[in-house]
N, C-alpha and C positions, 0 to 999 in steps of 0.2 A: 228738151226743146232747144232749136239753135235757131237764133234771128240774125240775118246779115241787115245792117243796117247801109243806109247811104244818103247822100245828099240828093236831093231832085235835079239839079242842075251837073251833074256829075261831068257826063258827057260831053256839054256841051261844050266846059272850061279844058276839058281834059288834056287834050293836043296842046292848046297855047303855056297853059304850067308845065307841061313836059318840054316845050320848048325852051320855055325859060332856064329852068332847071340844067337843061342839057350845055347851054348857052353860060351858066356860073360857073359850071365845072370843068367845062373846058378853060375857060378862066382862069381858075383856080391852078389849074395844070399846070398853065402858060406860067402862071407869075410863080408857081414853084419852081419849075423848070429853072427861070433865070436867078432864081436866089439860089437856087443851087449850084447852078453856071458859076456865076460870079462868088461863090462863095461867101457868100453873108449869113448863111445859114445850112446847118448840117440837115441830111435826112434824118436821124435820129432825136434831131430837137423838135423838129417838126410831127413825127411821131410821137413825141411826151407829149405836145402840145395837144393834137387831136385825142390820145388816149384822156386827158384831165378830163376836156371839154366833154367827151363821151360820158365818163365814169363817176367823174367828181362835180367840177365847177357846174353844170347843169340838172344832173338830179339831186343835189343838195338844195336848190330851189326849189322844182317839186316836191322834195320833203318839207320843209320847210309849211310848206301850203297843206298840206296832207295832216299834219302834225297840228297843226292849227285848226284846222277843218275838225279833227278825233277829237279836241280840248273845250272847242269853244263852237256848243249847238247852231249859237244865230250865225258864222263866220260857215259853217258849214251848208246852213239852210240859202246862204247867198250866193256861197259856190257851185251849190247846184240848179239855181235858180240863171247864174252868170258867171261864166267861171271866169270870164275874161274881164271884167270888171270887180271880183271878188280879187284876183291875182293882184289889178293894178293898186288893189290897199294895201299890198305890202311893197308895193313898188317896184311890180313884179309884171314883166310884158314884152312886146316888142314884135319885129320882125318874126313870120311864121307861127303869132301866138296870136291875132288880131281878132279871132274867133274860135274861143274855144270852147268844148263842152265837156264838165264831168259825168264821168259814169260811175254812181257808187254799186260796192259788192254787197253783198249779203247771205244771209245765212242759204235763201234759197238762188241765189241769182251770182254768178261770176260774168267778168266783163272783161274779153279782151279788144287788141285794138291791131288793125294791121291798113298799111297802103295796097290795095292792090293794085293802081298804077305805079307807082313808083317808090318812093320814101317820106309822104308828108307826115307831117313830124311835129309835135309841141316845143321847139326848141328853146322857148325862153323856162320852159320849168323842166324839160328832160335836157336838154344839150342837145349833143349830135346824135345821130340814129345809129345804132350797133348796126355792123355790117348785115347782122344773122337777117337784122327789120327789115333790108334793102334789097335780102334777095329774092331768086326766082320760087326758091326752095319752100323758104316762109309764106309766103306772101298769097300763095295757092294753096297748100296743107291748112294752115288753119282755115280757112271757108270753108274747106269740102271734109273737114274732118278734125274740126279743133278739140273734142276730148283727146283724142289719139295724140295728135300733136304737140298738147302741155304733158303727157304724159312719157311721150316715145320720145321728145325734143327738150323737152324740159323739167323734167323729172316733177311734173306739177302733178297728181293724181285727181280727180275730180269727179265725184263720185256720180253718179246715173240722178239720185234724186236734188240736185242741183242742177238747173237751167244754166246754157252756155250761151251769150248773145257774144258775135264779133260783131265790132263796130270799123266802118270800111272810111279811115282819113280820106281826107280830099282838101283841093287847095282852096276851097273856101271854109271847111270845120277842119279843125283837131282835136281830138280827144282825148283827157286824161284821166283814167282807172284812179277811183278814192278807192284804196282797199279797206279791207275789214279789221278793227283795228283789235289784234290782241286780245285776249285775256293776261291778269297779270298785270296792266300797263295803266293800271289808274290812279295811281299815287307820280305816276311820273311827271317830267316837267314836259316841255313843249320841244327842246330842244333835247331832252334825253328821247321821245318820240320821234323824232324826226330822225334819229341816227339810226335806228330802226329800219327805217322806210328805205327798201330797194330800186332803182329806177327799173325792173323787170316787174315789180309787183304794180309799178305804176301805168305800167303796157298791158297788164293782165296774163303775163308769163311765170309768174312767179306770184308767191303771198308775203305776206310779212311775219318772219319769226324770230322772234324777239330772243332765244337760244342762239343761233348763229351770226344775229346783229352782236351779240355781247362778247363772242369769238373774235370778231373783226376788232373789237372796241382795243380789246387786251392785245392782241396783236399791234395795234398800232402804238398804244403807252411801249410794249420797246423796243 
């Protein structure tokens, strides 16, 4: 069974956030353009910059929250009651977070998450939105065919007797995937959890496996 979800009000915001949106980025262009002009700043530092905020600095957040949520029952039971008021107990919020909702997975139920207008995005616990989330490509594939798509796009296999629901952002919710946490993972700390937790498994693109989290780990000691 697959459930597209969505806001009520979807439509009617739709045009004026796409405006807005269109309206930052041109923005952002401009004042790149001239830092680059004027040389105050290289393209390729600006490139580290975006790839961190992508990769590191922002889904270290959502782990963080994820990790907390698997450790500690009542912190979970709040987060899915309020995810955006559960976030701000750890001091965690802001800009494009101002309502958000978790989605937990389970044994019978997977949860992904896509914009199909544009790119809304949970950025105060994911960072920036991978390119893949923004395009035309994603954005229509998983609605009209999201087993196919975790599996042909994202090597995610998903088997027939588990339910797929996508859930469709919008600029008044954001969504964030609680995945399933582990076997294996119950002696761990909170912070050995969370280094675990992929910011794809937190989109619903990906799960959490605690074998290629330990890969990365050793990788980085040298």
């Amino acid at each position: 069974m697959i459930a597209m979800k969505t806001t009520a009000n979807r439509t009617q915001s739709s045009s004026n956030y796409a405006t807005k949106e269109f309206d930052l980025a041109a923005r952002a262009r401009a004042l790149e353009s001239i830092l680059l002009e004027k040389k105050l700043v290289s393209s390729d530092a600006i490139e580290r910059l975006i790839s961190s905020y992508e990769n590191d600095i922002g889904p270290m957040l959502g782990a963080k929250i994820v990790a907390k949520a698997w450790a500690n029952p009542a912190f979970r039971k709040r987060m899915l009651e309020n995810a955006t008021a559960a976030c701000r107990e750890l001091d965690i919020g802001g800009m494009e977070g101002e309502n958000m909702v978790a989605l937990e997975n389970t044994p019978t139920l997977h949860n992904v998450v896509v914009c199909t207008l544009c790119s809304c995005y949970p950025w105060p616990v994911l960072g920036l939105p991978p390119n893949w989330y923004k395009s035309p490509q994603y954005r229509s594939k998983i609605v009209i065919e999201p087993r196919k798509t975790l599996r042909e796009d994202f090597g995610l296999n998903i088997g027939p007797e588990k339910e797929i629901k996508v859930w469709d952002s919008s600029a008044e919710i954001r969504y964030l995937v609680l995945p399933e946490r582990p076997e294996g993972t119950e002696k761990m700390t909170e912070a050995q959890l969370a280094s675990l937790v992929t910011r794809e498994s937190m989109i619903g693109v990906g799960v959490v496996n605690p074998k290629k989290a330990k890969t990365k780990t050793r990788r980085r000691k040298r």
